[in-house]
TORLO-576361 format. One record per residue: residue number from 1; residue in one letter; y, z, x of N, C-alpha, C, O in turn. Coordinates in nm, 4 decimals. Last residue first. Layout:
BEGIN
   num   residu        npy        npz        npx       capy       capz       capx        cpy        cpz        cpx        opy        opz        opx
   NUM        a          Y          Z          X          Y          Z          X          Y          Z          X          Y          Z          X
...
This chain:
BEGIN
   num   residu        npy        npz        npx       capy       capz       capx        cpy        cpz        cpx        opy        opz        opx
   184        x     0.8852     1.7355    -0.5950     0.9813     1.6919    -0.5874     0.9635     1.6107    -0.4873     1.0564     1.5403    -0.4477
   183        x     0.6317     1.9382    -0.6154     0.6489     1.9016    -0.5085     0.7353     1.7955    -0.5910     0.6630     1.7457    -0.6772
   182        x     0.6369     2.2685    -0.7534     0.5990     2.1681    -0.7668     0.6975     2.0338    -0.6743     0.8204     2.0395    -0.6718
   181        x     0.5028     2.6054    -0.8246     0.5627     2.4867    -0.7274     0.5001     2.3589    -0.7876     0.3913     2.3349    -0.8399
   180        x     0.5277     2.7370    -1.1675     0.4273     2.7128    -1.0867     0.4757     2.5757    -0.9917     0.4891     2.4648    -1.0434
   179        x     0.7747     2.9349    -1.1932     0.7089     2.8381    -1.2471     0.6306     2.8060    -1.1210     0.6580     2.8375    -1.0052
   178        x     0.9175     3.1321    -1.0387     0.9303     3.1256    -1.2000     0.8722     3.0410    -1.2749     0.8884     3.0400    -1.3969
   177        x     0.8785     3.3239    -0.7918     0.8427     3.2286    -0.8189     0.8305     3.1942    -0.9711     0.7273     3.2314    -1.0269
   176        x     1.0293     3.4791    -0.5151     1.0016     3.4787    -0.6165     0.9898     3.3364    -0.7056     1.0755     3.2488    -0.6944
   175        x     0.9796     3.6063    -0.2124     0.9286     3.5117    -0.2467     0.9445     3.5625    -0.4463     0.8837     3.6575    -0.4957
   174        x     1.2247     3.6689     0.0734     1.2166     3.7110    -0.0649     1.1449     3.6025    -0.1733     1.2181     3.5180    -0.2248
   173        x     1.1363     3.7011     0.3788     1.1111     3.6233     0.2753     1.1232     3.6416     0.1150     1.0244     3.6258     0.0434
   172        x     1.2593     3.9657     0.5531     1.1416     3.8890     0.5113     1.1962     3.7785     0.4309     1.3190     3.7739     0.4225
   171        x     1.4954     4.1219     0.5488     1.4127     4.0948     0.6550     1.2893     4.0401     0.6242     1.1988     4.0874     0.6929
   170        x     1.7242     3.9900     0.4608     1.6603     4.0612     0.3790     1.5162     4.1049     0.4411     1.4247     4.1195     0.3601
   169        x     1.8786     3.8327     0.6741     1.9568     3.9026     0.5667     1.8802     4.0210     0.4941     1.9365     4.1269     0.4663
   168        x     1.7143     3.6797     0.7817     1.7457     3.7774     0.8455     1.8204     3.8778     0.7506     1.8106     3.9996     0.7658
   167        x     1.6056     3.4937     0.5807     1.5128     3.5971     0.6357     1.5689     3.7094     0.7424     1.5013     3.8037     0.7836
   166        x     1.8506     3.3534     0.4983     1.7919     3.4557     0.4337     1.6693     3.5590     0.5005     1.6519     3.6771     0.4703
   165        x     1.8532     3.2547     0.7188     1.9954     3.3341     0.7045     1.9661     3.4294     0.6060     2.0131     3.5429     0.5988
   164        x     1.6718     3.0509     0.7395     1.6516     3.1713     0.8506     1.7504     3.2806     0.8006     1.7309     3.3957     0.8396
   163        x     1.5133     2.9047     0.4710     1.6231     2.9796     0.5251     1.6128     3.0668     0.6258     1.5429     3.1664     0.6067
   162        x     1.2214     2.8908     0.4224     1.3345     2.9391     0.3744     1.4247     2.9286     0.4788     1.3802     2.9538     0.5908
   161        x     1.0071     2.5710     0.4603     1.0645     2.7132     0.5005     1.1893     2.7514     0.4174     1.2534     2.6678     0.3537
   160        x     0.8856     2.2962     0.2481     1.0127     2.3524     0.3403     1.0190     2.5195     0.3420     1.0336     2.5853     0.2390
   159        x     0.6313     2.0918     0.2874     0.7129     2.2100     0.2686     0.8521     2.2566     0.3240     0.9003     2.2431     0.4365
   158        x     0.8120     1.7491     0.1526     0.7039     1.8280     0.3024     0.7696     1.9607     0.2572     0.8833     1.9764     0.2128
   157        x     0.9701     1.5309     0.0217     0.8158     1.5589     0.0005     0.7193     1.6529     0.1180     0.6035     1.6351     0.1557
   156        x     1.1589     1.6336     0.1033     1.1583     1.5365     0.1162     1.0157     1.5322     0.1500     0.9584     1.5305     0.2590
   155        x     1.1112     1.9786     0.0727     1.2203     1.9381     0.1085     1.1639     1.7956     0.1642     1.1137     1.8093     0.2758
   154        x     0.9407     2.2384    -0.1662     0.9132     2.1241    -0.0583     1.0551     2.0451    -0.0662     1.1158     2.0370    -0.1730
   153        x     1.0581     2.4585    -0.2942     0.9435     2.4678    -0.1559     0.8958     2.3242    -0.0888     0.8307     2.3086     0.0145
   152        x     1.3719     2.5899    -0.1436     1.3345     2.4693    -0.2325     1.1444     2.4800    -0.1227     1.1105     2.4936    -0.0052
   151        x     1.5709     2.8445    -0.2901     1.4973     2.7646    -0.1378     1.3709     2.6737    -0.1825     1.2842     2.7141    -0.2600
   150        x     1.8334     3.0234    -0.3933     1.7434     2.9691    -0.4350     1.6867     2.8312    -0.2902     1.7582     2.7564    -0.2235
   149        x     2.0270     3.3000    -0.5416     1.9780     3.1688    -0.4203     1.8390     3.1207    -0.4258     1.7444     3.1893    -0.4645
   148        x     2.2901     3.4298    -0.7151     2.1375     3.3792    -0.7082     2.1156     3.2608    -0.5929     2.1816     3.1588    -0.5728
   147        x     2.4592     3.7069    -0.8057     2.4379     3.6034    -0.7020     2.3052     3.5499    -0.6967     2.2103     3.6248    -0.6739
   146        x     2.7087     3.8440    -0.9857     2.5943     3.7938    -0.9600     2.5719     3.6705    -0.8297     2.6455     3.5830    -0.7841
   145        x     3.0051     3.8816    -0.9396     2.9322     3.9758    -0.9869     2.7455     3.9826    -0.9600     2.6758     4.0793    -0.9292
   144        x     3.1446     3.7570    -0.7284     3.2243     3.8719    -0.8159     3.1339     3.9481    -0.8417     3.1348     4.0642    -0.8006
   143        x     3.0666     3.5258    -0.5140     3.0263     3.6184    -0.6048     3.0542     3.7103    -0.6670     2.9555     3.7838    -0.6694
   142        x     3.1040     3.4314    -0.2507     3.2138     3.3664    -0.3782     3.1922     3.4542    -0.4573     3.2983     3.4964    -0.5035
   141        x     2.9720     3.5432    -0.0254     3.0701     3.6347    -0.0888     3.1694     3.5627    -0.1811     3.2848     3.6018    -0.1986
   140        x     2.7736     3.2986    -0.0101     2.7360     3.4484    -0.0913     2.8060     3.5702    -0.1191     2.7677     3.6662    -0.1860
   139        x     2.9448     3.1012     0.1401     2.8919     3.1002     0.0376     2.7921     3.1726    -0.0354     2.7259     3.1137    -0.1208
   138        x     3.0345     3.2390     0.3680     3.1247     3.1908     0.2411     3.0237     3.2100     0.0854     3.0250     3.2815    -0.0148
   137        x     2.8249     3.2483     0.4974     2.8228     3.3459     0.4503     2.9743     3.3745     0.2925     2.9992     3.4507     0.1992
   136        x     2.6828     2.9772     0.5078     2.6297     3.0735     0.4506     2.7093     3.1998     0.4087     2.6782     3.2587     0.3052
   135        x     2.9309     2.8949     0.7111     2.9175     2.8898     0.5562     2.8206     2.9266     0.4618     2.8484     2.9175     0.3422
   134        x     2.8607     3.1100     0.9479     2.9701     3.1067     0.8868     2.9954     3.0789     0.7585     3.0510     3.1574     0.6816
   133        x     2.5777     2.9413     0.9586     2.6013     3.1002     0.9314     2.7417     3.1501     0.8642     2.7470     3.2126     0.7583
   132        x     2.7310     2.7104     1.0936     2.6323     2.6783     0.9682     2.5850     2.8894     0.8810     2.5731     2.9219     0.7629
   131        x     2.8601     2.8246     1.2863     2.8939     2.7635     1.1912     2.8346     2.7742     1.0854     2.8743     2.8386     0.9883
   130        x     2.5847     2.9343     1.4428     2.7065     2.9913     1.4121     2.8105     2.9651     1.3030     2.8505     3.0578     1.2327
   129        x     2.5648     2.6283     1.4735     2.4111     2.7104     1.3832     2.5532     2.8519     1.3908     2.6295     2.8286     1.2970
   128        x     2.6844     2.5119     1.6513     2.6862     2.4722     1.5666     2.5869     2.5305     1.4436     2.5501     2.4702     1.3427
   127        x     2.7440     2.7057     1.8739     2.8511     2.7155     1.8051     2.7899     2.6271     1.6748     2.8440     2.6649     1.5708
   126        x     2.4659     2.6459     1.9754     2.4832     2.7880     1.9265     2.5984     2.7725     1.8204     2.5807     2.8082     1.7039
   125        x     2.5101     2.4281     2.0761     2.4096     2.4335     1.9893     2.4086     2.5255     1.9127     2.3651     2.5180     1.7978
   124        x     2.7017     2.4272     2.2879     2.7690     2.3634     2.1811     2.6503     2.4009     2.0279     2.6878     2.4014     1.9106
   123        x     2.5260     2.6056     2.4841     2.6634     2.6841     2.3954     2.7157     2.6006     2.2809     2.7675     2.6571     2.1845
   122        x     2.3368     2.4117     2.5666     2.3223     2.5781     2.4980     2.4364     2.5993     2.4181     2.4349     2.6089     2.2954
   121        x     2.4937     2.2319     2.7047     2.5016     2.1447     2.5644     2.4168     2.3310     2.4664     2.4347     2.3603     2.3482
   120        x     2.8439     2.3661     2.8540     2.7055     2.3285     2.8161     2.6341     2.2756     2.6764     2.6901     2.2735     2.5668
   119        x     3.1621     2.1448     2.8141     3.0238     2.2693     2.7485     2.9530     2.2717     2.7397     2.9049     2.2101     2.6446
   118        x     3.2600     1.9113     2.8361     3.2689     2.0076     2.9902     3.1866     2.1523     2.9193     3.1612     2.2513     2.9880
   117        x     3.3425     1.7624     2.6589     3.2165     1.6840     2.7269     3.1990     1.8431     2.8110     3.0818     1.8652     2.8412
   116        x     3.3437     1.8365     2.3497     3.3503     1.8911     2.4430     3.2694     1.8726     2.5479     3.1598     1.9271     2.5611
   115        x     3.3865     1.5960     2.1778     3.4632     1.6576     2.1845     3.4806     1.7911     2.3065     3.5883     1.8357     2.3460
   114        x     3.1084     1.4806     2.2829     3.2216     1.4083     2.3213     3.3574     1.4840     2.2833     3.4537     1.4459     2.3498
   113        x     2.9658     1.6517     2.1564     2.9394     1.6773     2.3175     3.1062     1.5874     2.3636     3.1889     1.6226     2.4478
   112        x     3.0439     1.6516     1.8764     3.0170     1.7343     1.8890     3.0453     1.7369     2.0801     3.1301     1.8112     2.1297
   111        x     2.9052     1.3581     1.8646     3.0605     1.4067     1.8681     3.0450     1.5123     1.9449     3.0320     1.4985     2.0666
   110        x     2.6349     1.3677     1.8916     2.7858     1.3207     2.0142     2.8569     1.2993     1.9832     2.9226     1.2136     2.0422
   109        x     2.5320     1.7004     1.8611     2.5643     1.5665     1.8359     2.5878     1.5111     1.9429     2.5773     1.5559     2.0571
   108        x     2.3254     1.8839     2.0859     2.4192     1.8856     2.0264     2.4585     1.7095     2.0012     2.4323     1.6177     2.0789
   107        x     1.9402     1.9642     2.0952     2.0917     1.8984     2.1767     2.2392     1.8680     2.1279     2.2463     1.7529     2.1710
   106        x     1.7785     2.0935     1.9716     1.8177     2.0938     2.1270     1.9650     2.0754     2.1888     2.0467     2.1249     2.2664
   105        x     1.8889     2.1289     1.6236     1.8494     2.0721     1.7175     1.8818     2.1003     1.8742     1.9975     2.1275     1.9063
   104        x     2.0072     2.2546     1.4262     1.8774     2.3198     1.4505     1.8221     2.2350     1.6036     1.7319     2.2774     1.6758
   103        x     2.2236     2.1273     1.3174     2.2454     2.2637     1.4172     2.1156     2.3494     1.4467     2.1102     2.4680     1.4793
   102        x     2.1068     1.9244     1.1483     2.1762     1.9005     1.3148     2.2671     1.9886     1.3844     2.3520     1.9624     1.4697
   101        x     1.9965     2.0288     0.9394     1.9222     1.9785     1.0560     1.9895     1.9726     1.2017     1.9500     2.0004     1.3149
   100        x     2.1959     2.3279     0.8399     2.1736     2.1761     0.8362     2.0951     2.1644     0.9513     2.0993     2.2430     1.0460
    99        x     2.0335     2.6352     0.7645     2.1300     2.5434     0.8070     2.0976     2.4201     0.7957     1.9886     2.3866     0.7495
    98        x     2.0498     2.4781     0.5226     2.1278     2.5656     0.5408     2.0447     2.6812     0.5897     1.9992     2.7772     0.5277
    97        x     1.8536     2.2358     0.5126     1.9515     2.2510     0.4143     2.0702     2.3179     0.4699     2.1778     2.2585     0.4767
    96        x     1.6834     2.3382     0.7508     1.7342     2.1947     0.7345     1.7822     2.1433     0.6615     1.7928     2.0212     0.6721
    95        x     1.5972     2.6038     0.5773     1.5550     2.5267     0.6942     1.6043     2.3917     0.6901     1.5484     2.3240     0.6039
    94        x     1.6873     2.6483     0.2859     1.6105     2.5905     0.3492     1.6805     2.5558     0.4897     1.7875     2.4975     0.5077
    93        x     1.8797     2.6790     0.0133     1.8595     2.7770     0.1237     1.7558     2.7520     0.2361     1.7316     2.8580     0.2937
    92        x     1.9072     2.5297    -0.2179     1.9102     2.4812    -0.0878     1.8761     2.5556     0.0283     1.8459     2.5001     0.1340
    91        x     2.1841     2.7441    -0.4063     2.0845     2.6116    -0.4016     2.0210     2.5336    -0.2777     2.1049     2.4582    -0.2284
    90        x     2.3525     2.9994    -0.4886     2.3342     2.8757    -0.4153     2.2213     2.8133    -0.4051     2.1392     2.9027    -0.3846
    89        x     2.5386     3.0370    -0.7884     2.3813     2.9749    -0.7738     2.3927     2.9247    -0.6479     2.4377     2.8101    -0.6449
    88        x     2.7023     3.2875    -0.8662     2.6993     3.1360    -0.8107     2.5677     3.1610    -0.7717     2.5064     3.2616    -0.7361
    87        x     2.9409     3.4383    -1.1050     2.8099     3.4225    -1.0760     2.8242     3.2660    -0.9955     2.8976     3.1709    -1.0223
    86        x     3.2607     3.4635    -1.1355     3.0985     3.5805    -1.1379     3.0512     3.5284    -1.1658     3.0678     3.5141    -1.2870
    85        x     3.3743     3.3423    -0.8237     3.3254     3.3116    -0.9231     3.2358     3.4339    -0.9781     3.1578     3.4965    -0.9063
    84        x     3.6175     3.2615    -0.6221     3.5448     3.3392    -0.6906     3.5010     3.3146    -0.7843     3.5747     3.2550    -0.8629
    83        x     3.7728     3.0923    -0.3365     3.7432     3.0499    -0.4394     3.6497     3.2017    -0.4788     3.6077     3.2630    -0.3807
    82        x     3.7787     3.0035    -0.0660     3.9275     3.0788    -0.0854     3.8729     3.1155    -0.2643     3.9611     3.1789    -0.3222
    81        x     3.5499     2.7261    -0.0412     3.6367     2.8438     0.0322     3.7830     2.9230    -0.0280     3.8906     2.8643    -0.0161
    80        x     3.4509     2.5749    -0.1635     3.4447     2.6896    -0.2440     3.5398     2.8161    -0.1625     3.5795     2.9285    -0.1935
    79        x     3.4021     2.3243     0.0139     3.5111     2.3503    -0.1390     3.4902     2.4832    -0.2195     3.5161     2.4863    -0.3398
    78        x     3.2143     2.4356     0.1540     3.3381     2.4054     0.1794     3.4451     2.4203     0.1067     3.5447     2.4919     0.1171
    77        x     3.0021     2.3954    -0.0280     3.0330     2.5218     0.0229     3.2130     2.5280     0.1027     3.2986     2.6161     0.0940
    76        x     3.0489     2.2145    -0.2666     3.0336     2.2431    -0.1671     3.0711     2.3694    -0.1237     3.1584     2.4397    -0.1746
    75        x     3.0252     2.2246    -0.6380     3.1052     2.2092    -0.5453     2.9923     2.2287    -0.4247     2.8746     2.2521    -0.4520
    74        x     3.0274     2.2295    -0.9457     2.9360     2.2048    -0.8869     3.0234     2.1482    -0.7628     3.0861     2.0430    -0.7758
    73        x     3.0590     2.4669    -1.2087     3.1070     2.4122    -1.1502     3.0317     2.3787    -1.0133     2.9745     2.4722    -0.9573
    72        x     3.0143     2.4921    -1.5902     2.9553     2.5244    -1.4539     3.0875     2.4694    -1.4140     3.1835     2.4360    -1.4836
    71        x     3.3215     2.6861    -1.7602     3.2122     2.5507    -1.7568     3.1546     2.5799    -1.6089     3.2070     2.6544    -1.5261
    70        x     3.5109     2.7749    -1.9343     3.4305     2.8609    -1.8990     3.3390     2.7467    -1.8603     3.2690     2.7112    -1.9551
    69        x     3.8138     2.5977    -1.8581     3.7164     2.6542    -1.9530     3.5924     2.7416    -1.8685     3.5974     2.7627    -1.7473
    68        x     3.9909     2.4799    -1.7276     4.0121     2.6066    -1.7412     3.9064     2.6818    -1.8168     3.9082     2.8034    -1.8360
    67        x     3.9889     2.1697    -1.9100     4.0533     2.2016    -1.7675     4.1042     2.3946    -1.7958     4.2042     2.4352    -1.8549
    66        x     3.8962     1.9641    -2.0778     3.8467     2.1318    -2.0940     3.8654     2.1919    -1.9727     3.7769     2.2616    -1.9231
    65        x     3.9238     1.7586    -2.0098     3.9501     1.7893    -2.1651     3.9836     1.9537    -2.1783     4.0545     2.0268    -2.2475
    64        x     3.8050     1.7188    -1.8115     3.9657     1.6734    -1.7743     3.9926     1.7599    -1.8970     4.0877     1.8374    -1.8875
    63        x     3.5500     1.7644    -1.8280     3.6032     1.8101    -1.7727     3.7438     1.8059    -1.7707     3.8015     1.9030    -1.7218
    62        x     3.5009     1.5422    -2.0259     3.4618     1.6666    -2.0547     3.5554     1.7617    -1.9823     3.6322     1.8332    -2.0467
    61        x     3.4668     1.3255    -1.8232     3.6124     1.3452    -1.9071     3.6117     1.4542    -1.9566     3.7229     1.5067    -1.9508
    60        x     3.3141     1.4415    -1.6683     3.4494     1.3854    -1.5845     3.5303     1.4219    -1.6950     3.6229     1.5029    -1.6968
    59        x     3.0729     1.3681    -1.8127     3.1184     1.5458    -1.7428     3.2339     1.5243    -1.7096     3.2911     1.6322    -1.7250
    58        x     3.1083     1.0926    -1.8145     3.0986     1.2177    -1.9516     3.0992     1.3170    -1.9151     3.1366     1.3952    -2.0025
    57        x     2.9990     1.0393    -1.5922     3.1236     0.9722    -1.6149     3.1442     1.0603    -1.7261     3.2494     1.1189    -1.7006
    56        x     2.6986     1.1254    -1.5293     2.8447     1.1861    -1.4552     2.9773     1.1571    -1.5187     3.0674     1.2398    -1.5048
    55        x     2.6208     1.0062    -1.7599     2.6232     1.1268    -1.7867     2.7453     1.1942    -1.6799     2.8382     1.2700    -1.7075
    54        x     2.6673     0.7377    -1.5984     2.6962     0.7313    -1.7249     2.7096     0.8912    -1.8037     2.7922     0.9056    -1.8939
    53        x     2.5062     0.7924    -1.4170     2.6428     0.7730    -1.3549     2.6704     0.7613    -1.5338     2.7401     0.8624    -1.5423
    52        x     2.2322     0.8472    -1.4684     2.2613     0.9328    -1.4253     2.4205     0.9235    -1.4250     2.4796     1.0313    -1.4318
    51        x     2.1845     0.5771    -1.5823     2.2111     0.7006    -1.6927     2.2804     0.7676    -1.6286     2.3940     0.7858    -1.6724
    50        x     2.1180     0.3941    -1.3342     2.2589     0.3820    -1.4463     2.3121     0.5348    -1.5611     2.4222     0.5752    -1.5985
    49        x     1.9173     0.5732    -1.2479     2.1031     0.5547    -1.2157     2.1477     0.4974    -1.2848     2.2537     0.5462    -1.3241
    48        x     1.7669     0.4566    -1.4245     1.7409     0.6303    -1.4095     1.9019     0.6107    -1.3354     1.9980     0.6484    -1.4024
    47        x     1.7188     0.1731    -1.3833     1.7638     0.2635    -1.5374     1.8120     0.4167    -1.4835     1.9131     0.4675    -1.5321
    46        x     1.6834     0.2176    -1.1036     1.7915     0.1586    -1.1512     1.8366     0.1625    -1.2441     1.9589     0.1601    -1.2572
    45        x     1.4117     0.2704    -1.1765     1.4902     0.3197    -1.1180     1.6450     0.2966    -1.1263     1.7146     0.3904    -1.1653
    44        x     1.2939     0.0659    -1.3399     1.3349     0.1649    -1.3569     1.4133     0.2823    -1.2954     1.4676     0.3720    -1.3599
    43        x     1.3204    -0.1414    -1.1284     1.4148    -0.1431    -1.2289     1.4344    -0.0325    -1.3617     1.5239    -0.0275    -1.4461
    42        x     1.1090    -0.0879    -0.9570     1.2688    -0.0817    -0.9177     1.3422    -0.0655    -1.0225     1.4307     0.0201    -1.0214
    41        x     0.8716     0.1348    -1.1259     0.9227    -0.0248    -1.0543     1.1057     0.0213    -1.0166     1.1817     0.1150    -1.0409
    40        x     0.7817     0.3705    -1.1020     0.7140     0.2982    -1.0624     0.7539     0.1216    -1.0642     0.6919     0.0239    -1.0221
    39        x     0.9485     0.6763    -0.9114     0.9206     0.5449    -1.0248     0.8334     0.4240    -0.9899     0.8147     0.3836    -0.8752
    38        x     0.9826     0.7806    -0.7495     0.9016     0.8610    -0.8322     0.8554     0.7515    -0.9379     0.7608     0.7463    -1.0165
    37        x     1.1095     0.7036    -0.5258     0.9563     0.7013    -0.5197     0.8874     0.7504    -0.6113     0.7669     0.7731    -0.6010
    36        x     1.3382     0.7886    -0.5210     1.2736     0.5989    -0.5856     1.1554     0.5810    -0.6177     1.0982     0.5004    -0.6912
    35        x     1.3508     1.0116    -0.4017     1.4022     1.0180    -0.5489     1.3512     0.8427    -0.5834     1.3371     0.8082    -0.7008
    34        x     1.3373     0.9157    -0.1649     1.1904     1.0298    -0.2471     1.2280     1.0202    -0.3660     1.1399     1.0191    -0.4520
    33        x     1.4929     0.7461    -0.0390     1.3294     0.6900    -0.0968     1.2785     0.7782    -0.1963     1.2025     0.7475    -0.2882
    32        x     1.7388     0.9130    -0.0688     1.7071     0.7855    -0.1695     1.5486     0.7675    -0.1850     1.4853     0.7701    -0.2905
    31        x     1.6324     1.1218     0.0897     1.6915     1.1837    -0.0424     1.6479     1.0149    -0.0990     1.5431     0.9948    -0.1603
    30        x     1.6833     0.9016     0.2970     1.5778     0.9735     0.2884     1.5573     1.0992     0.1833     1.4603     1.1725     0.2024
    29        x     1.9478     0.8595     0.2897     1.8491     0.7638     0.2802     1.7380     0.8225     0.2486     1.6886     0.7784     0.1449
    28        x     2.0541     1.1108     0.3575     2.0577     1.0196     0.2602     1.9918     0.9659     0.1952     1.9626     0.9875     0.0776
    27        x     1.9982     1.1776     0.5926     1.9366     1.2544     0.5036     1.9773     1.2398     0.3728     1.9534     1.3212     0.2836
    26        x     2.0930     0.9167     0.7312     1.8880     0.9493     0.7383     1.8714     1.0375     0.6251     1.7747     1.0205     0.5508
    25        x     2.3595     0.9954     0.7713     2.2790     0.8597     0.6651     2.1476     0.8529     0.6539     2.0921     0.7842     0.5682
    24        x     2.3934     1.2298     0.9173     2.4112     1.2236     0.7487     2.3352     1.0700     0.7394     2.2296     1.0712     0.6762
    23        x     2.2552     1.1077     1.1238     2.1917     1.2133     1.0994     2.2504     1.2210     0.9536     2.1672     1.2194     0.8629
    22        x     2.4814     0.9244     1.1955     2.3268     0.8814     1.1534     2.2341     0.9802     1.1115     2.1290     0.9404     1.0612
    21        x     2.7035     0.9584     1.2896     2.6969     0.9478     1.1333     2.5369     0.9201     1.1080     2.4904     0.8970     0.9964
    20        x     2.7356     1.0268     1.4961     2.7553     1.1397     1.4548     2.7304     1.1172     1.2683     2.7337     1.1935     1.1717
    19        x     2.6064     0.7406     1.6647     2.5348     0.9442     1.6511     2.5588     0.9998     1.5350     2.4670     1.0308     1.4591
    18        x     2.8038     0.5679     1.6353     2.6623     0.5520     1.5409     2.6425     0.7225     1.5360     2.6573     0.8016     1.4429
    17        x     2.9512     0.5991     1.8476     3.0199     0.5440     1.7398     2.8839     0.6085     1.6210     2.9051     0.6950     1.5360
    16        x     2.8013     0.6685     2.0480     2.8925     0.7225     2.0525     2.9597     0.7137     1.9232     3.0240     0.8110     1.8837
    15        x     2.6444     0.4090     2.1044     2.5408     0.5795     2.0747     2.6637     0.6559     2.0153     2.6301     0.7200     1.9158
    14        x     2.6713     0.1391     1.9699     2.7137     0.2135     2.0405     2.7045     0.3710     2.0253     2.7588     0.4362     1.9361
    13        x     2.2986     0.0305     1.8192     2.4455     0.0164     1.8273     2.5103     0.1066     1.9690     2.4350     0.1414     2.0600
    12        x     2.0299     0.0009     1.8175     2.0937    -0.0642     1.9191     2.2514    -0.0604     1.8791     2.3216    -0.1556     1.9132
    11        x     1.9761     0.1980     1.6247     1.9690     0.2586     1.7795     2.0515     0.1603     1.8749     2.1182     0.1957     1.9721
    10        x     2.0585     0.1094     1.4108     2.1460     0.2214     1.4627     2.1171     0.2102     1.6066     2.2025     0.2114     1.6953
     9        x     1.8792    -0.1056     1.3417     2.0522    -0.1402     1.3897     2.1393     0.0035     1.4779     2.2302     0.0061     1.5608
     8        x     1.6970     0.0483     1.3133     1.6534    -0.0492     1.4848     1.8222    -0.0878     1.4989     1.8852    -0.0993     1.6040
     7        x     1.6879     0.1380     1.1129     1.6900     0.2637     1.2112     1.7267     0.1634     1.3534     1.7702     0.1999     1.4626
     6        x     1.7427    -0.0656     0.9357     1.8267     0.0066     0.9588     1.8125     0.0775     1.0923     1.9044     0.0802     1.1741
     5        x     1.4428    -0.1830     1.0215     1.5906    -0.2660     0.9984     1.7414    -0.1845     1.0266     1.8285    -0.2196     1.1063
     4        x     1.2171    -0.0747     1.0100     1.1911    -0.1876     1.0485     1.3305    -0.2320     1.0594     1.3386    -0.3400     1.1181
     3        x     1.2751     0.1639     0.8172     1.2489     0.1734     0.9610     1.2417     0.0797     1.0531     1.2539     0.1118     1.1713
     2        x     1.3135     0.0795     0.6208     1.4584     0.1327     0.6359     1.3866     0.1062     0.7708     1.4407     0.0215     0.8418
     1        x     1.0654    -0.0290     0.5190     1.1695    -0.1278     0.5338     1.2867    -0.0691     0.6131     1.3604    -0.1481     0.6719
């Protein structure tokens, strides 16, 4: 359905306006089907979010209650900047997680080109996987004491690779496995 409707509104929109948000709304959308797809009618699904926002709404106040406590904390890499923690879990370490898909690509957004029409589109590609390295690397010196990462083996029902940031970091693949894969 998304492909028959949504994808056909993006393309015929204005390339310039649409680009820079269509790559986040695909890996959205496409997070939505796989997570819908586990159920077998809509309206269970729709049970499974209602809970889910009903348990978020109870961490919220939890949280307001217990402002300073020893509690997870579930942020962005972004939002972690200037920030320490002993111990962080990063999560995601994949190929088209981190880095993100759209610093793995040929060609640079269009933002990205429209902010710099006069740079080759090589050099805008580089600065954007450079970046994406940059918050990799935020995000393994939050760590005071422990550090755990973690690379998902299948990413929207298809294997997913590790991480290039980890395979250069540790020169292989650090394969450890605590339960037997299972495809999400």
């Amino acid at each position: 359905m998304r492909r028959l409707f949504y994808d056909k509104y993006m393309e015929a929109g204005d390339p310039l306006v649409y680009t820079q948000y269509k790559e986040t709304v695909n890996d959205g959308l496409a997070e939505l089907e796989s997570a819908a797809a586990r159920f077998d009618t809509v309206e269970q699904f729709i049970s499974y979010a209602d809970e889910l926002t009903t348990r978020q709404q109870q961490m919220e106040a939890l949280r307001d209650q217990e402002s300073g406590s020893d509690a997870v904390q579930l942020m962005t890499i972004h939002r972690a900047k200037g920030l320490e923690f002993r111990r962080v879990y990063l999560i995601g370490a994949s190929e088209g997680i981190l880095p993100h898909s759209t610093a793995l690509k040929d060609q640079p957004t269009a933002e990205l080109k429209a902010d710099y029409p006069k740079t080759p589109n090589h050099v805008l590609t580089e600065a954007a996987l450079e970046e994406e390295r940059r918050l990799a690397y935020v995000a393994v010196t939050r760590a005071k004491e422990q550090l755990y990462i973690s690379s998902p083996m299948y990413y929207h029902g298809k294997p997913a690779e590790p991480s290039r940031f980890l395979l250069e970091a540790f020169g292989t693949a650090p394969v450890v496995s605590i339960s037997s894969p299972k495809q999400v």
